[in-house]
CHARMM-style PDB file with segment names, atoms N, HN, CA, C and O in Angstrom:
ATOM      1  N   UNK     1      -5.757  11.101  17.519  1.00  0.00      PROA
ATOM      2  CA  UNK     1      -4.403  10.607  17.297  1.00  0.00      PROA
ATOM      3  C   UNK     1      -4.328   9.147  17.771  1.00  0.00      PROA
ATOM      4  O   UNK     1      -4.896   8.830  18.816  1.00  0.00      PROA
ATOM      5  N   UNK     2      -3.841   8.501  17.247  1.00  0.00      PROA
ATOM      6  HN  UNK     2      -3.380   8.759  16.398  1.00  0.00      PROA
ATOM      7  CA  UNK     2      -3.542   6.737  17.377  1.00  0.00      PROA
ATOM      8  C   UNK     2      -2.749   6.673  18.358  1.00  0.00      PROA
ATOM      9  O   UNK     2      -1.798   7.421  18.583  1.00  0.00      PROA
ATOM     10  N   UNK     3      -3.219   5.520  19.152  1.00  0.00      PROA
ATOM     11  HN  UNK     3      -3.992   4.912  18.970  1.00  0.00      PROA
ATOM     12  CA  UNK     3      -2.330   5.172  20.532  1.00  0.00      PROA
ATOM     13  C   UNK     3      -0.978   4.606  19.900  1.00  0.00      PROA
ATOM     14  O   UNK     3      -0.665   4.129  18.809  1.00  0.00      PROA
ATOM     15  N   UNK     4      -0.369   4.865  21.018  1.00  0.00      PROA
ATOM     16  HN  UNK     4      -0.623   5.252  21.905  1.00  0.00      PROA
ATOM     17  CA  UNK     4       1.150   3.749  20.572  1.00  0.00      PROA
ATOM     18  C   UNK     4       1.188   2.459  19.796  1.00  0.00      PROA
ATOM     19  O   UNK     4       1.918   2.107  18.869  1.00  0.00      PROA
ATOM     20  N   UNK     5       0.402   1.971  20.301  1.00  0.00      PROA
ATOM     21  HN  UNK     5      -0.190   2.257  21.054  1.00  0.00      PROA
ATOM     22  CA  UNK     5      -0.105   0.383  20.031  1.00  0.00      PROA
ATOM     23  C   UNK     5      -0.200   0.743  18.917  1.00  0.00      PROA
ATOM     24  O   UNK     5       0.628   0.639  18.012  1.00  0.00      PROA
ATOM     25  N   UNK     6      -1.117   1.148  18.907  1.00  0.00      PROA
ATOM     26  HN  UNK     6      -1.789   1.233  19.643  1.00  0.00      PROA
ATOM     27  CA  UNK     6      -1.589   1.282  17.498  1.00  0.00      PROA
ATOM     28  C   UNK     6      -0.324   1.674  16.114  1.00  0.00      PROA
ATOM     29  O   UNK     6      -0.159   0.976  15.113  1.00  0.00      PROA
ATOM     30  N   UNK     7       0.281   2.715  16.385  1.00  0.00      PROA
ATOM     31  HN  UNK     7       0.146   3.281  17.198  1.00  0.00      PROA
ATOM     32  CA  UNK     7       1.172   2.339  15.606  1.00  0.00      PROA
ATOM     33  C   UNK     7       2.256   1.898  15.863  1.00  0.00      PROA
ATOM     34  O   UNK     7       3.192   2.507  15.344  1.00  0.00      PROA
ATOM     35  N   UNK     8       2.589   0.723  16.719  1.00  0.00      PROA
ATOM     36  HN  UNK     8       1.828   0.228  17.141  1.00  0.00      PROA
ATOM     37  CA  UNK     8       3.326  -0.128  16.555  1.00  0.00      PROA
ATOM     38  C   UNK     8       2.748  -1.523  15.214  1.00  0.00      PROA
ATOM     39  O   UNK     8       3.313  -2.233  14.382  1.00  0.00      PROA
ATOM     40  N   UNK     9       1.590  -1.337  15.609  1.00  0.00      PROA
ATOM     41  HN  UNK     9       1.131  -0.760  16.285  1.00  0.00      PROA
ATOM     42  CA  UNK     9       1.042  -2.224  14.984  1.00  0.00      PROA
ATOM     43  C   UNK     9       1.159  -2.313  13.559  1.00  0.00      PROA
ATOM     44  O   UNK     9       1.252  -3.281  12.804  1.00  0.00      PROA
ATOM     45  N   UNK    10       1.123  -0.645  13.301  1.00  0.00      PROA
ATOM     46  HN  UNK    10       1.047   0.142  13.914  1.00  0.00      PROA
ATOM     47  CA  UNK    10       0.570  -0.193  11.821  1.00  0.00      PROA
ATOM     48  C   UNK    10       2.072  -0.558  11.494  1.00  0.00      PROA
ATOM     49  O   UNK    10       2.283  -1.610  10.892  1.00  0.00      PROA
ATOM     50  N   UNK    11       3.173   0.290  11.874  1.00  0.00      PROA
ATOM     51  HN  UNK    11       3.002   1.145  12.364  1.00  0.00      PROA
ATOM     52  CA  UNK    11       4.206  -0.190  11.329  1.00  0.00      PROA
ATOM     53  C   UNK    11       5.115  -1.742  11.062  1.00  0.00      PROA
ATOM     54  O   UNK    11       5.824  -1.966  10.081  1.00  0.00      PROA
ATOM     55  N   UNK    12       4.887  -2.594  12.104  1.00  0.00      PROA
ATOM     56  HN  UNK    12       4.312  -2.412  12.901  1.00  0.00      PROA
ATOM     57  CA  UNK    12       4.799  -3.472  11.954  1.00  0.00      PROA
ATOM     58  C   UNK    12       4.254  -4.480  11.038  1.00  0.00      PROA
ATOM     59  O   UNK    12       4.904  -5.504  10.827  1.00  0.00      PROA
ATOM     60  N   UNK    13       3.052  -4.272  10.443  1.00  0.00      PROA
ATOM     61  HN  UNK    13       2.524  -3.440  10.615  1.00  0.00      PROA
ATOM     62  CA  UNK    13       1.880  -4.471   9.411  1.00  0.00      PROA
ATOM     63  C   UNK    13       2.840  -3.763   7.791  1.00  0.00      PROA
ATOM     64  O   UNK    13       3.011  -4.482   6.807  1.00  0.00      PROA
ATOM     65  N   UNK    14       3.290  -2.443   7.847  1.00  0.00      PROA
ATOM     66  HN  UNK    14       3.152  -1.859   8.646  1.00  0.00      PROA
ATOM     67  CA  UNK    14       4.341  -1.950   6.404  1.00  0.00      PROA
ATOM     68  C   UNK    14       5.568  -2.542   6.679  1.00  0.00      PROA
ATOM     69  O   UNK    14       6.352  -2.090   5.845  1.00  0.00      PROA
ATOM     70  N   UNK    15       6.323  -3.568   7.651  1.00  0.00      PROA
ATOM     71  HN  UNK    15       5.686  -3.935   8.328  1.00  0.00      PROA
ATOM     72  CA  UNK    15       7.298  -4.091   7.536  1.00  0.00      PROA
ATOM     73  C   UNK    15       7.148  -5.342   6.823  1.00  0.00      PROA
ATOM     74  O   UNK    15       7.797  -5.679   5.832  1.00  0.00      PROA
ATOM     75  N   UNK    16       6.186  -6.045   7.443  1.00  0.00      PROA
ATOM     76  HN  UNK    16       5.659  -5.771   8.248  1.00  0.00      PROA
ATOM     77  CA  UNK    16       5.883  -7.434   6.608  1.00  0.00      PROA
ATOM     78  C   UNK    16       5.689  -7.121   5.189  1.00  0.00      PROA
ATOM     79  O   UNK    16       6.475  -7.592   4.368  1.00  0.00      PROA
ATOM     80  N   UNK    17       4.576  -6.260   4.770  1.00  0.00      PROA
ATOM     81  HN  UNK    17       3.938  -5.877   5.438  1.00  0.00      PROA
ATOM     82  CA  UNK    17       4.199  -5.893   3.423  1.00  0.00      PROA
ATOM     83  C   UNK    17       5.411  -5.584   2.664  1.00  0.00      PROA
ATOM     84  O   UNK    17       5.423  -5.868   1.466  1.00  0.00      PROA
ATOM     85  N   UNK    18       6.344  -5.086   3.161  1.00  0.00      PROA
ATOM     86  HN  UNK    18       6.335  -4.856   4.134  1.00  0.00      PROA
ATOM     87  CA  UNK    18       7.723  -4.496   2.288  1.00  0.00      PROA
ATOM     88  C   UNK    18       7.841  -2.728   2.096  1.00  0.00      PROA
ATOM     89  O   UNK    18       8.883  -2.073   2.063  1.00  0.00      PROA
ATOM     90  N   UNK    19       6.920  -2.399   2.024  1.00  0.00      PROA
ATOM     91  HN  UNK    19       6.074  -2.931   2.051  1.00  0.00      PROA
ATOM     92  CA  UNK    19       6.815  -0.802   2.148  1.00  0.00      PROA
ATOM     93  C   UNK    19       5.745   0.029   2.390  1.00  0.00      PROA
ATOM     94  O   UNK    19       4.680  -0.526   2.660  1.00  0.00      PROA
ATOM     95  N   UNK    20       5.787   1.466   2.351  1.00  0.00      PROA
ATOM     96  HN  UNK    20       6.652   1.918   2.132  1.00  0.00      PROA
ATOM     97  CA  UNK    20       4.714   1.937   2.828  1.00  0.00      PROA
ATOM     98  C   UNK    20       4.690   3.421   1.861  1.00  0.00      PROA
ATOM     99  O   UNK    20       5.355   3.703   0.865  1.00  0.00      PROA
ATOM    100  N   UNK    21       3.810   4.092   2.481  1.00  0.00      PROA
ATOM    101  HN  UNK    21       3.270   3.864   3.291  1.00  0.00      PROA
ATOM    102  CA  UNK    21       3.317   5.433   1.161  1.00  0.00      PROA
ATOM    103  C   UNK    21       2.882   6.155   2.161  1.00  0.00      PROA
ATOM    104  O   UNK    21       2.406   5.735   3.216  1.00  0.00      PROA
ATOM    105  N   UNK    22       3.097   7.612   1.725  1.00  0.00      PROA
ATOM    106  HN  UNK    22       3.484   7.954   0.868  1.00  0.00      PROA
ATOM    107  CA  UNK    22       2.757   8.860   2.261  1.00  0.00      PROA
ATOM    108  C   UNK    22       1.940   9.714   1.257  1.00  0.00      PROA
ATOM    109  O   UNK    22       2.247   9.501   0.084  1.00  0.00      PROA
ATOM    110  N   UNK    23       1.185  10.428   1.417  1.00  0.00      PROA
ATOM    111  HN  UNK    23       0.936  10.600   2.370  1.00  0.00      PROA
ATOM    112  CA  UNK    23       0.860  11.784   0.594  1.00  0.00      PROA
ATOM    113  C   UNK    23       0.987  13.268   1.127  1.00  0.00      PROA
ATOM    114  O   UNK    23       0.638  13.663   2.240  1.00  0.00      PROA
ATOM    115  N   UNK    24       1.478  13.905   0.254  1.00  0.00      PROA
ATOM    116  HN  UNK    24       1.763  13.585  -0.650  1.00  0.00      PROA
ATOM    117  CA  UNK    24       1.902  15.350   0.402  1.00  0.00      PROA
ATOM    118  C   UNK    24       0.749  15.985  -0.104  1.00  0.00      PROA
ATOM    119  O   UNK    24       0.595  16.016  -1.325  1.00  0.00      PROA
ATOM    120  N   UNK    25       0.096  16.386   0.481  1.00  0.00      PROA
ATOM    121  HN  UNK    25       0.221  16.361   1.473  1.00  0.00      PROA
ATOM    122  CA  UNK    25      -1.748  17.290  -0.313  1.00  0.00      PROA
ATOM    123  C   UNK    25      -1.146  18.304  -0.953  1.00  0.00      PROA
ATOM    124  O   UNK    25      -1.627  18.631  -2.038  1.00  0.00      PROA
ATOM    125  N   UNK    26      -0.017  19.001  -0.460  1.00  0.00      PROA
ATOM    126  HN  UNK    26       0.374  18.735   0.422  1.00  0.00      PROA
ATOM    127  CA  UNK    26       0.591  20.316  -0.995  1.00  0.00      PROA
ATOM    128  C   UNK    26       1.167  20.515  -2.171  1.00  0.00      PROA
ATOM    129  O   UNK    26       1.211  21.490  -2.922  1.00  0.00      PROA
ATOM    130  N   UNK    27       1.674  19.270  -2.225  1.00  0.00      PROA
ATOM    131  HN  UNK    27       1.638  18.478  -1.615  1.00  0.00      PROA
ATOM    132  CA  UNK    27       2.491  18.932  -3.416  1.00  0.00      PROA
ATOM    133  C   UNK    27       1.719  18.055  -4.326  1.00  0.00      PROA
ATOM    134  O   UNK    27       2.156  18.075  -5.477  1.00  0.00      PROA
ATOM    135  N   UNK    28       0.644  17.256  -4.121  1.00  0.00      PROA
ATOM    136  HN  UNK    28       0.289  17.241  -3.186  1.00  0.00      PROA
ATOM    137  CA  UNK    28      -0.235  16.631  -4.941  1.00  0.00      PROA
ATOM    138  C   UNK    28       0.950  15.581  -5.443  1.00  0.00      PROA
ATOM    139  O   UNK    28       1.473  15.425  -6.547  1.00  0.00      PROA
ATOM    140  N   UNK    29       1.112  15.056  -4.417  1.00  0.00      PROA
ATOM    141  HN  UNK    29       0.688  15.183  -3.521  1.00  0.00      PROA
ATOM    142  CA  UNK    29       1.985  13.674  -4.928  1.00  0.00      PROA
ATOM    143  C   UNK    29       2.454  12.615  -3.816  1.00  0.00      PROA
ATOM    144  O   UNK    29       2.630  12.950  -2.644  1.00  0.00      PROA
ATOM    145  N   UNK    30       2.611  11.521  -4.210  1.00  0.00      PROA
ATOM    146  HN  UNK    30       2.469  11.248  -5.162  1.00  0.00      PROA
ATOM    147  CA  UNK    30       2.719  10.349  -3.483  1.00  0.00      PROA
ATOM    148  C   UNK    30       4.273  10.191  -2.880  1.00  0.00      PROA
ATOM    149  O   UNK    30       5.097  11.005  -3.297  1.00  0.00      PROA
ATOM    150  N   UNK    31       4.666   9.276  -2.010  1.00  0.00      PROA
ATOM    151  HN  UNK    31       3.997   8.615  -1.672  1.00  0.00      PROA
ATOM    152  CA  UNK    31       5.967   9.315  -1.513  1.00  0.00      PROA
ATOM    153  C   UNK    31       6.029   7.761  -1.103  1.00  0.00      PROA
ATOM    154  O   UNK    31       5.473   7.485  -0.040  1.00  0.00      PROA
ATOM    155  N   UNK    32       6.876   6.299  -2.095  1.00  0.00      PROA
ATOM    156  HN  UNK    32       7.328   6.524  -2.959  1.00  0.00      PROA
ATOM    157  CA  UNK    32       6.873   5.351  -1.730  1.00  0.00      PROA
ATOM    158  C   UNK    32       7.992   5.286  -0.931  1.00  0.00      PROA
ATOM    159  O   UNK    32       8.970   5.932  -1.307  1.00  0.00      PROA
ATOM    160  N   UNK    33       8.071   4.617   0.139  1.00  0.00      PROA
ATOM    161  HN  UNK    33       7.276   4.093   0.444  1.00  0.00      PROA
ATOM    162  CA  UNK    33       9.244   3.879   0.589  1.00  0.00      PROA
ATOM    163  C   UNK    33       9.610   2.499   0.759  1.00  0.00      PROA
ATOM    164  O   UNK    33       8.843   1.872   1.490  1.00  0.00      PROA
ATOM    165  N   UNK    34      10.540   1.887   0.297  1.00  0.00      PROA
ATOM    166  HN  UNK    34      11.163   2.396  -0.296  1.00  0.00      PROA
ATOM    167  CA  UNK    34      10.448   0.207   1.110  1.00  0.00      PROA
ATOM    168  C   UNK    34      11.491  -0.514   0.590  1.00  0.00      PROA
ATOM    169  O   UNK    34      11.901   0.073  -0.411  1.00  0.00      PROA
ATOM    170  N   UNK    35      11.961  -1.278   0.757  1.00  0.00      PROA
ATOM    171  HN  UNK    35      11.627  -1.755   1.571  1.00  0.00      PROA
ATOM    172  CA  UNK    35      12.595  -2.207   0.571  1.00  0.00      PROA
ATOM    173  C   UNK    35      12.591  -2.136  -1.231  1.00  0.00      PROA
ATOM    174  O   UNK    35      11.790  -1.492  -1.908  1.00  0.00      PROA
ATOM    175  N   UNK    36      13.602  -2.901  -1.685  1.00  0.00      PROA
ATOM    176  HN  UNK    36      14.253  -3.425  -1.135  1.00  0.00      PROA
ATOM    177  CA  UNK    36      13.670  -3.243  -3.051  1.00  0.00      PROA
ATOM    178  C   UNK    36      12.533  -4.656  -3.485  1.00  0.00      PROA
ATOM    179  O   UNK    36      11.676  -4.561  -4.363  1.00  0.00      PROA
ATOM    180  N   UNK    37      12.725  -5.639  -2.831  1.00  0.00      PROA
ATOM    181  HN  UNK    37      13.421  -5.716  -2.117  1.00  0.00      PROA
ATOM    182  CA  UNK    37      11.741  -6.553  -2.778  1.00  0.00      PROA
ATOM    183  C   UNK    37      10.291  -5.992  -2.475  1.00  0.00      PROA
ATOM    184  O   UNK    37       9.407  -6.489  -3.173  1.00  0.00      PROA
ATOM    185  N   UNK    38       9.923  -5.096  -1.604  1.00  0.00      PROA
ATOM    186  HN  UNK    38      10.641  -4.693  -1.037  1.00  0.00      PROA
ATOM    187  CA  UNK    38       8.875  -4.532  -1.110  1.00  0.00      PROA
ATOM    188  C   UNK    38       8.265  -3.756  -2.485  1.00  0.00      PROA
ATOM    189  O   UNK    38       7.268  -4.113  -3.112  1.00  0.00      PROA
ATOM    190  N   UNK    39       8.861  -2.962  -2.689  1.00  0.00      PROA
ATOM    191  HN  UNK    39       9.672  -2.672  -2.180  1.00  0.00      PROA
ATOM    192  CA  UNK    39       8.499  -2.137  -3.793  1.00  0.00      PROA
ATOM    193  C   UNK    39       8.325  -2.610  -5.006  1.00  0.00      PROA
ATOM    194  O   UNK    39       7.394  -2.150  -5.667  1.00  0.00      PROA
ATOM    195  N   UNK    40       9.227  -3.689  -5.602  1.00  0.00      PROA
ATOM    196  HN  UNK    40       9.983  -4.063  -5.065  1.00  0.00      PROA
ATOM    197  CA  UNK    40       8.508  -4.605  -6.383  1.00  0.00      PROA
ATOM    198  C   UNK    40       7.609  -5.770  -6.284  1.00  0.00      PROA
ATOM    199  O   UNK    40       7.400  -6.533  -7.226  1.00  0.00      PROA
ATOM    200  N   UNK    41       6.977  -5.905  -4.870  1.00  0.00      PROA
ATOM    201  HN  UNK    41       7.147  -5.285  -4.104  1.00  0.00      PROA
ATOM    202  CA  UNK    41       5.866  -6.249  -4.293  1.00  0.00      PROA
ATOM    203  C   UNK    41       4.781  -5.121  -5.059  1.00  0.00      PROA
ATOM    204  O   UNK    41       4.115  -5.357  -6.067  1.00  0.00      PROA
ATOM    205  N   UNK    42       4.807  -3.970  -4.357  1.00  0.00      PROA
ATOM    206  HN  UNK    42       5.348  -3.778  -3.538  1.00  0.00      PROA
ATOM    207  CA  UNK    42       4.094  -2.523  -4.991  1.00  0.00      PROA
ATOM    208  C   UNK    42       3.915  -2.609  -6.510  1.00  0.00      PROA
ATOM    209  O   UNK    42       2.758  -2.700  -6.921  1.00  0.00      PROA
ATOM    210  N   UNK    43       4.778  -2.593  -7.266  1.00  0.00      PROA
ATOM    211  HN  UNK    43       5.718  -2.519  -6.932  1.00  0.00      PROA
ATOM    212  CA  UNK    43       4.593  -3.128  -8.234  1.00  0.00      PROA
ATOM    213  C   UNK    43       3.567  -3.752  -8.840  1.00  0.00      PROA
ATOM    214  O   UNK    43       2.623  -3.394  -9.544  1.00  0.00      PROA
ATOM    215  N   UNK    44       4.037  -4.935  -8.335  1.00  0.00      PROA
ATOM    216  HN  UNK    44       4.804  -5.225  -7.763  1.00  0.00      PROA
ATOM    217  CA  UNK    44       3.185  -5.886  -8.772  1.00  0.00      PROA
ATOM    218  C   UNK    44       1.341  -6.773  -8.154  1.00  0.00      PROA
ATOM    219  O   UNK    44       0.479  -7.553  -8.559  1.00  0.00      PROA
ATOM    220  N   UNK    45       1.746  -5.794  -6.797  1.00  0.00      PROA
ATOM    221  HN  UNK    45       2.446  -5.160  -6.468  1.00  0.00      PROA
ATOM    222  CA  UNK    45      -0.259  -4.946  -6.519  1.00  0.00      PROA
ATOM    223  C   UNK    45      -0.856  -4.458  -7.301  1.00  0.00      PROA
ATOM    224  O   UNK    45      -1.939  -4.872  -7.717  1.00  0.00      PROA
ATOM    225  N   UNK    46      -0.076  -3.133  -7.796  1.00  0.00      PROA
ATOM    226  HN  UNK    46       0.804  -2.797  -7.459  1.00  0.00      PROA
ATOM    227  CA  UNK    46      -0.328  -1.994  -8.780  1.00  0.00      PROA
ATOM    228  C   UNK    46      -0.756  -2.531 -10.170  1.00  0.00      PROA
ATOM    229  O   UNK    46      -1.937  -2.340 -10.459  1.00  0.00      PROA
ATOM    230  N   UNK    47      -0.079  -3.089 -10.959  1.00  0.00      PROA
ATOM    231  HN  UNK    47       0.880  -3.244 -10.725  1.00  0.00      PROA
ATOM    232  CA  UNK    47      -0.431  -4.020 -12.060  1.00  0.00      PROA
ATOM    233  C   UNK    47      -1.854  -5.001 -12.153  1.00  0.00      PROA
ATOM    234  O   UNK    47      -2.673  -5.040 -13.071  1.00  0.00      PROA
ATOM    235  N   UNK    48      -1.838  -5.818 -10.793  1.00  0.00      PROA
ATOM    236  HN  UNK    48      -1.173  -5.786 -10.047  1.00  0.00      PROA
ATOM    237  CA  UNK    48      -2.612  -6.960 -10.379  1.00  0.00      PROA
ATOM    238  C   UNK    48      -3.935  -6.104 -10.563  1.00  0.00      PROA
ATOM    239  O   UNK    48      -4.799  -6.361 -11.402  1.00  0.00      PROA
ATOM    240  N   UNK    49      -3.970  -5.141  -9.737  1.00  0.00      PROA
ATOM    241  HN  UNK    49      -3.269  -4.932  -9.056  1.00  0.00      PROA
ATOM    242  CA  UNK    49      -5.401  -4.181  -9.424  1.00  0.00      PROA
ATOM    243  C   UNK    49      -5.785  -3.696 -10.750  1.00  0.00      PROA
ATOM    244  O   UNK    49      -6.905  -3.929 -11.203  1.00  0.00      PROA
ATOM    245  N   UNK    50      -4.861  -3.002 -11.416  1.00  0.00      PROA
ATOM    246  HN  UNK    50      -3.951  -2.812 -11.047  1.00  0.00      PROA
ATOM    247  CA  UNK    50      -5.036  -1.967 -12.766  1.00  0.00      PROA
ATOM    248  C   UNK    50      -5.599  -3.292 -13.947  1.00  0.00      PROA
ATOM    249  O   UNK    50      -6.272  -3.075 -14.955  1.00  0.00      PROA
ATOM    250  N   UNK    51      -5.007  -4.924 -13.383  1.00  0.00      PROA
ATOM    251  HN  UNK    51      -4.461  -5.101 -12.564  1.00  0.00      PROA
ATOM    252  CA  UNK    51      -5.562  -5.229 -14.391  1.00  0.00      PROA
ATOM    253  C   UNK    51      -6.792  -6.281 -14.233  1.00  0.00      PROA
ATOM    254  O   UNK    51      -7.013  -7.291 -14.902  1.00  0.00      PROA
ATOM    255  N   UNK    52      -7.446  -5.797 -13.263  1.00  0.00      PROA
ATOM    256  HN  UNK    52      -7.267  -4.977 -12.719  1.00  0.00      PROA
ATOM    257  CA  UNK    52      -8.862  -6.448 -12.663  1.00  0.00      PROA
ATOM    258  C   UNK    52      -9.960  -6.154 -13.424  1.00  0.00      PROA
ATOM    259  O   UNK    52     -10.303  -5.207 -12.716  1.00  0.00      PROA
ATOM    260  N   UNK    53     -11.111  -6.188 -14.601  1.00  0.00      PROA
ATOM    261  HN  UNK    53     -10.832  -6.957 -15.176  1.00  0.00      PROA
ATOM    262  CA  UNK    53     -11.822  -5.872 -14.424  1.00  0.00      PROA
ATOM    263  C   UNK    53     -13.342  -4.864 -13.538  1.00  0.00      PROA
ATOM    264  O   UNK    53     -14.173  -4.015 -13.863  1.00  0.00      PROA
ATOM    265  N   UNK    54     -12.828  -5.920 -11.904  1.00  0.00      PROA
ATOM    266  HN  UNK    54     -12.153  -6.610 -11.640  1.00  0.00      PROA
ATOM    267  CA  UNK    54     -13.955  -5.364 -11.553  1.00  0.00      PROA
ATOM    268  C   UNK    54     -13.227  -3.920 -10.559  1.00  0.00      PROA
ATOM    269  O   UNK    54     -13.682  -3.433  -9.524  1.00  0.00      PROA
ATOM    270  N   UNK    55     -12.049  -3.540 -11.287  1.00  0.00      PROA
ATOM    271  HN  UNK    55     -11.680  -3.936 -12.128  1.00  0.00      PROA
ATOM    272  CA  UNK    55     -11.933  -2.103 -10.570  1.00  0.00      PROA
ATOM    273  C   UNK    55     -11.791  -1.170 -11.767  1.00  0.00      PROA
ATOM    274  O   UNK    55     -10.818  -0.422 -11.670  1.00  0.00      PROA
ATOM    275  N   UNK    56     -12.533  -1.028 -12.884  1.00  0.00      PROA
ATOM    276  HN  UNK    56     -13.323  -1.635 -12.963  1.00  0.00      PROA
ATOM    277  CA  UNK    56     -13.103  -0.162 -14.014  1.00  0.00      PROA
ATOM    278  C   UNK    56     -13.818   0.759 -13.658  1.00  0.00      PROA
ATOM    279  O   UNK    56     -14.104   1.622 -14.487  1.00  0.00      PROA
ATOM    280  N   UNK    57     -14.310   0.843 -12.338  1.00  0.00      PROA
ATOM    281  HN  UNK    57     -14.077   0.141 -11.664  1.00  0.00      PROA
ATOM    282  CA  UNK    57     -15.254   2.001 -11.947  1.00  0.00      PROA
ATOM    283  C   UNK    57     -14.155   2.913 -10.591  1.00  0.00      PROA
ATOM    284  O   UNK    57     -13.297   2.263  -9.994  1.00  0.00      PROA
ATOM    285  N   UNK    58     -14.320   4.039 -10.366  1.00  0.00      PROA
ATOM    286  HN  UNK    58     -15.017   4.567 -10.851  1.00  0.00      PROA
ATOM    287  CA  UNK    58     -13.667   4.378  -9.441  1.00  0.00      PROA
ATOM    288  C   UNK    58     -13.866   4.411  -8.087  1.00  0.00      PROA
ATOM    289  O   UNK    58     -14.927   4.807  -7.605  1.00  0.00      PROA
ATOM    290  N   UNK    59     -12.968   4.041  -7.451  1.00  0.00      PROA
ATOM    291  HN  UNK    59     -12.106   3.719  -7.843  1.00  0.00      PROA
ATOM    292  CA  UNK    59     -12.839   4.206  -6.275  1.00  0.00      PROA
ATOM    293  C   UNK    59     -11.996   4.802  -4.843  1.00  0.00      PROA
ATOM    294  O   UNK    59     -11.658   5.947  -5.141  1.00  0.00      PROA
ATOM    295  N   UNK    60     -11.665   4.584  -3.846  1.00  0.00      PROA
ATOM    296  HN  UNK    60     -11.939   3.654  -3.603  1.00  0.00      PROA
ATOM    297  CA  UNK    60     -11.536   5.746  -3.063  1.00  0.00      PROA
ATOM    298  C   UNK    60     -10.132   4.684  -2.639  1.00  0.00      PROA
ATOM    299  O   UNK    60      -8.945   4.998  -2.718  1.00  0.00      PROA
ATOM    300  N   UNK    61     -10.660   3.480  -2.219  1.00  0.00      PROA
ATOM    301  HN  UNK    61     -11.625   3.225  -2.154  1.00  0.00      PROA
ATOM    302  CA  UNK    61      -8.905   2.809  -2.021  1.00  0.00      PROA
ATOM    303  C   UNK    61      -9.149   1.368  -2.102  1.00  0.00      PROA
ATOM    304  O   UNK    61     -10.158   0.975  -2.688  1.00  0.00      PROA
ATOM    305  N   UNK    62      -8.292   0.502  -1.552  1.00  0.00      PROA
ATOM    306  HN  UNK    62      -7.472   0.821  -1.076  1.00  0.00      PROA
ATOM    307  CA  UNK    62      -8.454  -0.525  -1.390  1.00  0.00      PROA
ATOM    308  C   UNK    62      -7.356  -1.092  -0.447  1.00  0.00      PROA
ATOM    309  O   UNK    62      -6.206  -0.679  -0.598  1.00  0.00      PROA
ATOM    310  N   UNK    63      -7.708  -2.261   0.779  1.00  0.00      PROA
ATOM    311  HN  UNK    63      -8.642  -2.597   0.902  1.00  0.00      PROA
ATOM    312  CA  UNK    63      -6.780  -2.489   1.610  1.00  0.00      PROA
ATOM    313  C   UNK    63      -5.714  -3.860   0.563  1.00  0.00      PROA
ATOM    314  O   UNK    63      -6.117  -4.723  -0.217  1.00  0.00      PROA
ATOM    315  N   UNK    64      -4.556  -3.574   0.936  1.00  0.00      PROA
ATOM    316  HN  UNK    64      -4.229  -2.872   1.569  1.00  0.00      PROA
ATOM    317  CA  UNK    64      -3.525  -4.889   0.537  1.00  0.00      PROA
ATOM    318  C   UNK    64      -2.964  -5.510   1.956  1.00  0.00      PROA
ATOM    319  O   UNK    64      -2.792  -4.839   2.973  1.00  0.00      PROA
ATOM    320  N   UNK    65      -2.724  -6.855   1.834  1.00  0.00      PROA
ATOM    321  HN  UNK    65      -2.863  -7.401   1.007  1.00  0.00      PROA
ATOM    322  CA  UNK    65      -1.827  -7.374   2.773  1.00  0.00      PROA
ATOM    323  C   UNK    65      -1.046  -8.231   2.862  1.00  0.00      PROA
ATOM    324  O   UNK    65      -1.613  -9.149   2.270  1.00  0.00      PROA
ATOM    325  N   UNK    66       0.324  -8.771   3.349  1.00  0.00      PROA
ATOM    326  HN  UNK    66       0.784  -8.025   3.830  1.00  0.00      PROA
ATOM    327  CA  UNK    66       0.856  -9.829   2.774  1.00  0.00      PROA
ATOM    328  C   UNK    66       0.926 -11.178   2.613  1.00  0.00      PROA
ATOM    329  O   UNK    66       1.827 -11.985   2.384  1.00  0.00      PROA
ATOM    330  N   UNK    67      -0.929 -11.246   2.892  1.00  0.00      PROA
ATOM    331  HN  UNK    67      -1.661 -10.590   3.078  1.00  0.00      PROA
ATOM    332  CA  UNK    67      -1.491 -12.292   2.232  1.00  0.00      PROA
ATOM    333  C   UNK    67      -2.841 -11.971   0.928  1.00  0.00      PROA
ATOM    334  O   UNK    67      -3.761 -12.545   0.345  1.00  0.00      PROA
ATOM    335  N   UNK    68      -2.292 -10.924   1.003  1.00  0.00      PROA
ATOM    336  HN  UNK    68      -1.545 -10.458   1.476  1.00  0.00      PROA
ATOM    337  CA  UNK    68      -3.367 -10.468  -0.679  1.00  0.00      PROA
ATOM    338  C   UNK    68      -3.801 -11.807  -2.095  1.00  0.00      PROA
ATOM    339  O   UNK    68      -3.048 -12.378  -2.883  1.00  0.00      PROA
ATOM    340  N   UNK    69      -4.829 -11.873  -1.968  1.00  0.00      PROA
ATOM    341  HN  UNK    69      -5.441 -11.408  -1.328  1.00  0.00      PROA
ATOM    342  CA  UNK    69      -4.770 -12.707  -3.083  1.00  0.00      PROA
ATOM    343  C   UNK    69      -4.564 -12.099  -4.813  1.00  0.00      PROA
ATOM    344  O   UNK    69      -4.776 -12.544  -5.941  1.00  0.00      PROA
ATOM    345  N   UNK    70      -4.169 -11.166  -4.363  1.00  0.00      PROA
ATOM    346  HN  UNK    70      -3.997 -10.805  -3.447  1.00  0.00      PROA
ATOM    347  CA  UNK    70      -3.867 -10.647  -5.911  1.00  0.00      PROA
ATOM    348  C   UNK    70      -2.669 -11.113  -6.545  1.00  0.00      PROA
ATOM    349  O   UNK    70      -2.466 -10.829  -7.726  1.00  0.00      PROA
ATOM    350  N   UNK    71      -1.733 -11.902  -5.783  1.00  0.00      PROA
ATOM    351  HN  UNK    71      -1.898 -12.133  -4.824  1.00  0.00      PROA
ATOM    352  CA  UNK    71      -1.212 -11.841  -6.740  1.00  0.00      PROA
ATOM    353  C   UNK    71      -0.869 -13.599  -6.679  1.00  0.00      PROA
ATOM    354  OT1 UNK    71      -0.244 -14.138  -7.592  1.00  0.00      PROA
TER     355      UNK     71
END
């Protein structure tokens, strides 16, 4: 389990970004939250990535931050 710090940190880190995501394994589905600006941040990650070339092969994740050069 993550020290305090630690998620102070983490949350701190989905405030700047604009929002953050959960998964439900049970339910086999995602859960965004964030800001209106944030989420069309999300957005426009989501797009940026989907329209990369070099992510045509699959993979497991990728980190974003709100200095991402994607977009």
């Amino acid at each position: 389990m993550p020290s305090e710090a630690v998620n102070a940190m983490t949350r701190d880190e989905w405030r700047e970004l604009g929002f953050f995501y959960d998964r439900d394994d049970t339910e086999k589905c995602w859960r965004l939250v964030g800001s209106k600006e944030g989420l069309g941040r999300f957005s426009d990650l989501l797009r940026a990535y989907a329209a990369n070339p070099r992510h045509d092969a699959k993979s497991e994740h990728d980190h974003f931050d709100k200095a991402t050069s994607l977009l």
